[in-house]
C-alpha positions as CSV (number, residue, x, y, z in Angstrom):
1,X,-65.3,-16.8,-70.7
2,X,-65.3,-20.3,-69.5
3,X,-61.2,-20.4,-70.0
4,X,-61.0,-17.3,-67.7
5,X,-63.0,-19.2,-65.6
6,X,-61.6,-22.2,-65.2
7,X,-57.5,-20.1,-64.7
8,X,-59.5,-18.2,-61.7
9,X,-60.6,-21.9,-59.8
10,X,-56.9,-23.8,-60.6
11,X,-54.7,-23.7,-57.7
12,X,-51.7,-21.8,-57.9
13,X,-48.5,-24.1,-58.3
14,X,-45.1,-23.1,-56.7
15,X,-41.4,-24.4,-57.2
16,X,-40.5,-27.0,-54.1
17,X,-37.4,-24.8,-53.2
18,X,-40.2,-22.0,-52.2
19,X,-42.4,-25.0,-50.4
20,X,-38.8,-25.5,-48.5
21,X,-38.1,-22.3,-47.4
22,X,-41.6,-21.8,-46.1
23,X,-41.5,-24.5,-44.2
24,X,-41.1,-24.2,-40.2
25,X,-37.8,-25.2,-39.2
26,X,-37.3,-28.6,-36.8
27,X,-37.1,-27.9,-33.4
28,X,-33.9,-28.2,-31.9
29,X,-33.2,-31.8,-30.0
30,X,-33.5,-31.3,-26.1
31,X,-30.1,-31.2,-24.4
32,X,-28.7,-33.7,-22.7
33,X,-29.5,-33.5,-18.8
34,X,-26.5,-33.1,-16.7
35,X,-26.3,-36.2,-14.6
36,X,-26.2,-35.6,-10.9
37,X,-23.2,-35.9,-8.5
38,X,-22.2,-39.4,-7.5
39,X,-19.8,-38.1,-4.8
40,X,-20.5,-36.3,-1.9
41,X,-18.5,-33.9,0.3
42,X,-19.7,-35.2,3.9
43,X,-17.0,-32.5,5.6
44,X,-17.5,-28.3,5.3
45,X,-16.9,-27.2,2.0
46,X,-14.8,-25.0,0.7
47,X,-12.2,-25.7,3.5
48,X,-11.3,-22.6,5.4
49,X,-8.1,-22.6,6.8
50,X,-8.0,-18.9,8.3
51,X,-4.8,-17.2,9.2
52,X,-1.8,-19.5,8.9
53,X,2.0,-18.6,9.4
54,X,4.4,-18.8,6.6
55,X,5.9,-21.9,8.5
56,X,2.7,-23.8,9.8
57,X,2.5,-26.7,8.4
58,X,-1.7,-27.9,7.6
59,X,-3.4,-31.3,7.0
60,X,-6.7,-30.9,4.9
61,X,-9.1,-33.7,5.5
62,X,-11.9,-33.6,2.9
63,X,-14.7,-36.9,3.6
64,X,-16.0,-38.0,0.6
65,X,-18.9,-40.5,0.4
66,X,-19.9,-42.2,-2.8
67,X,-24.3,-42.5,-4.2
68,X,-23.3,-44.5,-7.4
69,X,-24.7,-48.4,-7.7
70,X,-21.7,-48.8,-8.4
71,X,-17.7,-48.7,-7.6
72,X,-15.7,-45.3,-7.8
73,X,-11.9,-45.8,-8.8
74,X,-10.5,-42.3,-8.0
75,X,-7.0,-40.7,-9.6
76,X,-5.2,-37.8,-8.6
77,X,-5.1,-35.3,-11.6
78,X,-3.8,-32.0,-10.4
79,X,-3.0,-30.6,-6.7
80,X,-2.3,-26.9,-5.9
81,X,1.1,-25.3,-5.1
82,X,2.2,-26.6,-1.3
83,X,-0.1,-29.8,-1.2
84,X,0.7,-33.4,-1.4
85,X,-1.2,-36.3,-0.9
86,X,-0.3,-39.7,-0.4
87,X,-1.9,-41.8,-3.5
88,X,-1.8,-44.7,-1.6
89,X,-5.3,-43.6,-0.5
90,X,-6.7,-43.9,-4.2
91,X,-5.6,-47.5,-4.7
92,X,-9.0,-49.3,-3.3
93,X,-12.3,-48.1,-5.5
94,X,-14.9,-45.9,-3.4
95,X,-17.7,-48.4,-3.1
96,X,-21.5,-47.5,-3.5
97,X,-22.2,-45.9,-0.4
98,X,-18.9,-45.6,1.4
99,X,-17.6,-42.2,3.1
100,X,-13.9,-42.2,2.9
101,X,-11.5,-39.1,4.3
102,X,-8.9,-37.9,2.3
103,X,-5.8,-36.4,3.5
104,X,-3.6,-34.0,2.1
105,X,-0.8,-32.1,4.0
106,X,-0.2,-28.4,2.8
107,X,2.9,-26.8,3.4
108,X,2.7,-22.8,2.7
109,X,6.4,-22.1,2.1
110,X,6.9,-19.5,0.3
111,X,2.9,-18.5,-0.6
112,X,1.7,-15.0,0.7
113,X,-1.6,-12.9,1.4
114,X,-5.1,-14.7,-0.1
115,X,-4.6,-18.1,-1.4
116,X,-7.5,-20.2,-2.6
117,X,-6.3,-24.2,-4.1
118,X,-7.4,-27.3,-4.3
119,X,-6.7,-31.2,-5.4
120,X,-8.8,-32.2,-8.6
121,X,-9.4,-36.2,-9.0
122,X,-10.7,-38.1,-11.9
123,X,-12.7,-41.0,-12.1
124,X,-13.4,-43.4,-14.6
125,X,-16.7,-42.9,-15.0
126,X,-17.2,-41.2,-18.1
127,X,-20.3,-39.1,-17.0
128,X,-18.4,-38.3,-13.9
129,X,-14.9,-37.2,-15.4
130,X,-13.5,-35.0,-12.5
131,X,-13.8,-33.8,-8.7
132,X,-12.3,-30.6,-7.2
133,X,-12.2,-30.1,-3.8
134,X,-11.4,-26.7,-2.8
135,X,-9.9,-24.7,0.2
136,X,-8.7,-21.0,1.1
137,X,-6.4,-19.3,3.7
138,X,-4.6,-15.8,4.6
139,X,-1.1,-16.5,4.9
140,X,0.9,-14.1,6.8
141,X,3.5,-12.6,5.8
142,X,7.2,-13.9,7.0
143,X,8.3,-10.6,8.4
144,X,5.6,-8.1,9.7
145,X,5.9,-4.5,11.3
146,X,3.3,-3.2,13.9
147,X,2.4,-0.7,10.9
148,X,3.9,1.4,8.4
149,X,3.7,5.1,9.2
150,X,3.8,6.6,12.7
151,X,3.4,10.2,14.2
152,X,5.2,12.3,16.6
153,X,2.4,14.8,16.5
154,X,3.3,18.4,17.6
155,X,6.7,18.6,18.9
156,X,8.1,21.6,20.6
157,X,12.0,23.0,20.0
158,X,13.5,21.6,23.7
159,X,11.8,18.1,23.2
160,X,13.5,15.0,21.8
161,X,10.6,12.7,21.0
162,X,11.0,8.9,20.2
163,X,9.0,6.3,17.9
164,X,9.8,2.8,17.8
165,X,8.5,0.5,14.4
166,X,8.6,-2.8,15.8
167,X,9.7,-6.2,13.5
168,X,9.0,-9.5,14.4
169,X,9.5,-12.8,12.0
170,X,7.9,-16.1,12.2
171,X,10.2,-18.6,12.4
172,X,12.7,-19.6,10.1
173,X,16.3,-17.9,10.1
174,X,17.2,-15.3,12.9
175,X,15.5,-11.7,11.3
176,X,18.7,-9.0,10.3
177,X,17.7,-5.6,9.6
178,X,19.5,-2.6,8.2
179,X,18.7,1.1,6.9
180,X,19.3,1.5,3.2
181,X,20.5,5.1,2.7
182,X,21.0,7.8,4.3
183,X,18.7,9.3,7.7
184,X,19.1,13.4,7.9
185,X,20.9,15.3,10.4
186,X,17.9,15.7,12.6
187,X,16.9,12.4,12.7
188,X,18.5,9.4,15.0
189,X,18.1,5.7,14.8
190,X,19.0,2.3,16.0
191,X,18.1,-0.8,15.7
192,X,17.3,-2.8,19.4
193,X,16.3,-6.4,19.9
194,X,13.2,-6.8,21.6
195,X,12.3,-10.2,22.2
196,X,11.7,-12.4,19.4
197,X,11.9,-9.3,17.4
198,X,13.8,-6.2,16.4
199,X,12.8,-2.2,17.4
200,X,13.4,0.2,15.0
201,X,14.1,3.4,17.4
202,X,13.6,6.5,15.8
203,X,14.7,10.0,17.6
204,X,13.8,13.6,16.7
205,X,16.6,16.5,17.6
206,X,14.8,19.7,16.7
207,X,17.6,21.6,17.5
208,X,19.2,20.6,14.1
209,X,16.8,21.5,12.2
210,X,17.8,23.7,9.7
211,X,16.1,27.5,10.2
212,X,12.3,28.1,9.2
213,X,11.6,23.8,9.3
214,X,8.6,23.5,10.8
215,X,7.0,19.8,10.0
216,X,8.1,16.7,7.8
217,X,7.3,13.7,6.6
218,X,10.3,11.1,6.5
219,X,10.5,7.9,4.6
220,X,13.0,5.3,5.5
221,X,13.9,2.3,4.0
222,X,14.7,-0.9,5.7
223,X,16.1,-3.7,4.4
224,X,15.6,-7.6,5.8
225,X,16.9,-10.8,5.3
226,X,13.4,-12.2,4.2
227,X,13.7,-13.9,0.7
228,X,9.8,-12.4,-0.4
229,X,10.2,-9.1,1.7
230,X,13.6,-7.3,1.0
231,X,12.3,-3.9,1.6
232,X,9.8,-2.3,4.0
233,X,9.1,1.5,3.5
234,X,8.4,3.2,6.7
235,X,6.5,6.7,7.2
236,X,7.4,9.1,9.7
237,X,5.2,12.7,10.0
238,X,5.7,15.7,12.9
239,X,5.5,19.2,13.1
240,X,7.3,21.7,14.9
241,X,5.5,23.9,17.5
242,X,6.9,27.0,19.2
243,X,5.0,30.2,21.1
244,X,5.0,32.6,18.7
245,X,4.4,31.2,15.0
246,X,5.3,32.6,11.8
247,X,3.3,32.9,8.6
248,X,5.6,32.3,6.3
249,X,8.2,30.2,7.8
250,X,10.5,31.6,5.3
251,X,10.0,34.6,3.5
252,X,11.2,34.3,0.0
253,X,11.1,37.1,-2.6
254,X,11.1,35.6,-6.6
255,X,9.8,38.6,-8.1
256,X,12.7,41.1,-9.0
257,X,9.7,43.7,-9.0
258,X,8.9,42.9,-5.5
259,X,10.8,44.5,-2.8
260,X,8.3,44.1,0.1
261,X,6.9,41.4,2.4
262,X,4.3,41.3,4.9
263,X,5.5,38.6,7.9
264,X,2.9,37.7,10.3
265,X,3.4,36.7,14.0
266,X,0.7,35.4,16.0
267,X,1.1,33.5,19.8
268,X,0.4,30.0,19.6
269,X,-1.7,30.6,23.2
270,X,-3.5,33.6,21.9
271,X,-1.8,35.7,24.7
272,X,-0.1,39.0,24.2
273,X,3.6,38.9,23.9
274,X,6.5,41.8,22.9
275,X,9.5,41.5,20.3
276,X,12.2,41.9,22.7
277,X,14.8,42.4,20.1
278,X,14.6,42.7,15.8
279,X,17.4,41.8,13.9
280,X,18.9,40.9,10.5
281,X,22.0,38.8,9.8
282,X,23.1,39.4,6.3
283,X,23.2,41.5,3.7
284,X,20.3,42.9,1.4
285,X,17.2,43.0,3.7
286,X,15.8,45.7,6.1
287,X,13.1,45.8,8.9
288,X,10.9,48.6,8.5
289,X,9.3,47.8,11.8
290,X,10.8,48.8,14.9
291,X,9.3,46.2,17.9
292,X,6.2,47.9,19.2
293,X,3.7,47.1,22.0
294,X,2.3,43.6,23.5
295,X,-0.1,42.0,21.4
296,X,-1.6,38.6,20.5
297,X,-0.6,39.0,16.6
298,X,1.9,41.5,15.3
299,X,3.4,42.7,11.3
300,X,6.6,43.1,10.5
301,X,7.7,44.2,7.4
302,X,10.8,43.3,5.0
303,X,12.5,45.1,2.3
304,X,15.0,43.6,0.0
305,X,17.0,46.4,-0.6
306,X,20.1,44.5,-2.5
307,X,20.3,41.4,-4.9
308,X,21.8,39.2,-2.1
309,X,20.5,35.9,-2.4
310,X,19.9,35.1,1.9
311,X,20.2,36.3,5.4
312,X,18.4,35.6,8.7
313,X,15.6,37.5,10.4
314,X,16.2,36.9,14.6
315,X,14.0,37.6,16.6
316,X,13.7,37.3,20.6
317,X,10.0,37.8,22.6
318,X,9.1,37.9,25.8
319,X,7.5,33.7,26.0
320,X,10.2,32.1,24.2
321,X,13.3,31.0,25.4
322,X,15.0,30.6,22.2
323,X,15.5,33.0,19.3
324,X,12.9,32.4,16.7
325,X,14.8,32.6,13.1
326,X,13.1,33.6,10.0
327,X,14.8,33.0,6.9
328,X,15.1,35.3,4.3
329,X,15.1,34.7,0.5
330,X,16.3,36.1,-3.2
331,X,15.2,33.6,-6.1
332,X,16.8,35.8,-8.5
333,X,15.4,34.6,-12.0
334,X,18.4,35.3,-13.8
335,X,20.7,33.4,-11.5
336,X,18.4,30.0,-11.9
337,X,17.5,30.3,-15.5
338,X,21.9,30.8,-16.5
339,X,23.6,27.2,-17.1
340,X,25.9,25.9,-14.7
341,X,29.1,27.7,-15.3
342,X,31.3,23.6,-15.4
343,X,28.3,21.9,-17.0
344,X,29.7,19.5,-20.0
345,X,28.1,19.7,-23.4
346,X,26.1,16.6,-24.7
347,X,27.9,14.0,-26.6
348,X,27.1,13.9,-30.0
């Protein structure tokens, strides 16, 4: 009994590696406080430059003013594309408490859009390494156009409507302009000076439009003698208005199974008007419709009675000067799905 005892009262002994490992670990050392600025920027900071031409040359002017007990010797370690700075002003040390300006001159040839820079400068202080003194600016572009796409809105068959894209280029070499490719048949265009800049005149000739044409949307490329810009791409949209409107423009049949179509004519006014005369140019269509009364919106009907591939509805009504044409359409399926009858087999 009195060696149970005395095993129950004995404390229990453990191996040091398990005293170790239940030990709490040592805190961490505190870090090392970041020591403050000795250099101040006395002038606005960031510098904003705003909107600069390509060509405008810009002096930065940053004012620097030292809180150290002791002297600052500054050295240029990096500068931003465009700026330079005249190291002559980094030769004396920035003394404890002097406020010294700093001038760089930026020149923005051949930088576009946003640009954000700056000039970094070390010191040989070892708790003060490096400076960087920032700015930002917009630089416009060397050649600009008023905008990029333009409207002629509604346009009606007798009109000849006009848009001008105006150029303009800021400085440098006289601006030269040219279309690159080919304008349709419809469209005109010339190129006018105008000032210190060039006019791109665009003109509209409805009347050679090809048949059922009733809006579009042209592109046009123009090429300058602008290093950064060689290309603009202009946008040109309009649509075609006339007193009676038809719905389709075109009627086009590409279902052999389908042998009839519905064509819709309403006035553009809303007013009651009369088919004058009905007629179809070409082979493989017939109206089924004979011209009837006046009325604000009217049906005609088409057959295709043949498998000839076009022909022309005219018709003439009582508020329009000019024939109103209505093309008329066979996609035959077996004429677009069969090869070209000259097309060259693949090389090998």
């Amino acid at each position: 009994m009195a060696g149970a005892d005395r095993g129950t009262l004995e404390p229990m002994l453990l191996p040091p590696v398990l005293l170790l490992l239940q030990a709490p670990a040592p805190a961490p050392p505190p870090a090392d406080p970041v020591p403050p600025a000795r250099i101040e920027i006395t002038t606005p900071f960031p510098v904003h430059l705003g909107s600069i031409g390509p060509r405008e040359v810009q002096e930065l002017v940053f004012g620097l003013r030292s809180t150290h007990d002791r002297p600052f010797q500054l050295r240029l370690l990096d500068l931003s594309l465009g700026l330079s700075l005249d190291e002559s002003q980094l030769v004396k040390p920035l003394n404890p408490g002097e406020t010294r300006l700093l001038h760089l001159r930026l020149d923005p040839a051949g930088l576009e859009g946003p640009i954000k820079g700056g000039v970094r400068l070390g010191t040989d202080d070892p708790a003060q390494p490096a400076y960087i003194l920032r700015y930002d600016m917009l630089v416009r572009p060397d050649v600009a156009v008023d905008t990029l796409r333009k409207s002629l809105g509604e346009v009606a068959p007798h009109e000849s409507p006009e848009v001008r894209f105006h150029f303009k280029r800021e400085g440098g070499e006289p601006l030269k302009l040219a279309l690159a490719g080919e304008l349709p048949a419809y469209l005109d265009a010339e190129l006018l000076s105008a000032g210190a800049g060039i006019d791109l005149r665009l003109t509209l000739r409805p009347g050679r439009l090809q048949p059922g044409t009733t809006a579009g949307l042209e592109i046009l490329k123009v090429a300058t003698n602008a290093p950064l810009q060689p290309l603009f791409t202009l946008y040109l949209d309009w649509s075609l208005v006339t007193p009676v409107q038809a719905s389709p423009s075109r009627l086009v049949f590409t279902d052999p199974s389908t042998t009839l179509l519905a064509l819709e004519l309403k006035a553009r006014d809303g007013q009651p008007f009369r088919i004058l005369q009905a007629s179809i140019q070409g082979p493989g269509f017939q109206l089924l419709d004979a011209p009837g009364p006046g009325a604000a919106r009217q049906i005609l009907r088409i057959r295709r009675t043949g498998s000839a591939p076009e022909a022309m509805l005219v018709l003439r009504c009582t508020n329009m000067d000019a024939p109103l044409n209505v093309p008329l359409r066979f996609l035959d399926p077996k004429i677009r799905s069969a090869p070209a009858p000259n097309a060259s087999k693949p090389s090998p």
